[in-house]
C-alpha positions as CSV (number, residue, x, y, z in Angstrom):
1,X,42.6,102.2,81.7
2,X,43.7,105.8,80.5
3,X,43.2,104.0,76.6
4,X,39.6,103.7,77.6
5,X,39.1,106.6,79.3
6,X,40.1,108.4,75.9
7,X,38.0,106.5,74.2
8,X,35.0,107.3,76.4
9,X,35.5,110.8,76.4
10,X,36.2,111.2,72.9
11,X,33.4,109.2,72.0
12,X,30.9,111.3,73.8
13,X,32.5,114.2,72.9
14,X,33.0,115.4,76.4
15,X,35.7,117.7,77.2
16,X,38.9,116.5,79.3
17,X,37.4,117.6,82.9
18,X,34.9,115.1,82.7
19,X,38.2,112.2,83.1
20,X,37.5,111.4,86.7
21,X,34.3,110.4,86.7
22,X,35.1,108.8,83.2
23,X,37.6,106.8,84.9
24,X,34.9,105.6,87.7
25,X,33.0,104.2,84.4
26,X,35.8,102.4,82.8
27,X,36.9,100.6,86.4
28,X,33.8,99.4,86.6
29,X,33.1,98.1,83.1
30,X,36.5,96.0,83.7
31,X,35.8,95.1,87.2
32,X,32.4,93.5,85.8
33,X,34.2,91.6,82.8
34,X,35.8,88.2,83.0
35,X,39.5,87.5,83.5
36,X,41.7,84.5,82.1
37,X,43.8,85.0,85.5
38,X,40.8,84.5,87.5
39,X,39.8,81.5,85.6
40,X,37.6,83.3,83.8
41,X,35.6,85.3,86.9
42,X,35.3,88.9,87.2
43,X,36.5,90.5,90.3
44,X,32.5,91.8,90.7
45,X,31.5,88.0,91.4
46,X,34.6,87.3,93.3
47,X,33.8,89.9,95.8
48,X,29.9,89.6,95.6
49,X,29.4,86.0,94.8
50,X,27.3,86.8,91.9
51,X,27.4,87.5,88.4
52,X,27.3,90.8,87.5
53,X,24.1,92.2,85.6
54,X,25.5,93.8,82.1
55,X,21.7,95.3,81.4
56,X,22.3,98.1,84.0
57,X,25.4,99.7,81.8
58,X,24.5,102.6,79.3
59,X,26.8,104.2,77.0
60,X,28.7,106.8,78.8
61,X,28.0,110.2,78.3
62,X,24.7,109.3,77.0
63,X,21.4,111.1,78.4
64,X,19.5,107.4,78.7
């Protein structure tokens, strides 16, 4: 998680403070992303029972 956390700071060329909510991004990037040890579900339509909608993501530290 940290890995992309760097990545998503450094890539938006935010300073480290911004981490936290960072973090928040990255945990839900993976949580909506398939996983071989849940046969290929994500653990966003495990708990919702619906596939999760990629459209809504943005890059992060972007202005949209």
């Amino acid at each position: 998680m940290m890995g992309g956390v760097r990545c998503a700071l450094r890539g938006a060329n935010m300073a480290a403070k911004w981490w936290p909510e960072a973090l928040l991004y990255i945990v839900d990037i993976t949580n909506r992303l398939p996983m071989a040890r849940l046969k290929m579900k994500s653990p966003y339509g495990l708990l919702y029972g619906k596939r999760p909608n990629g459209l809504a993501f943005r890059i992060w530290g972007s202005t949209c």
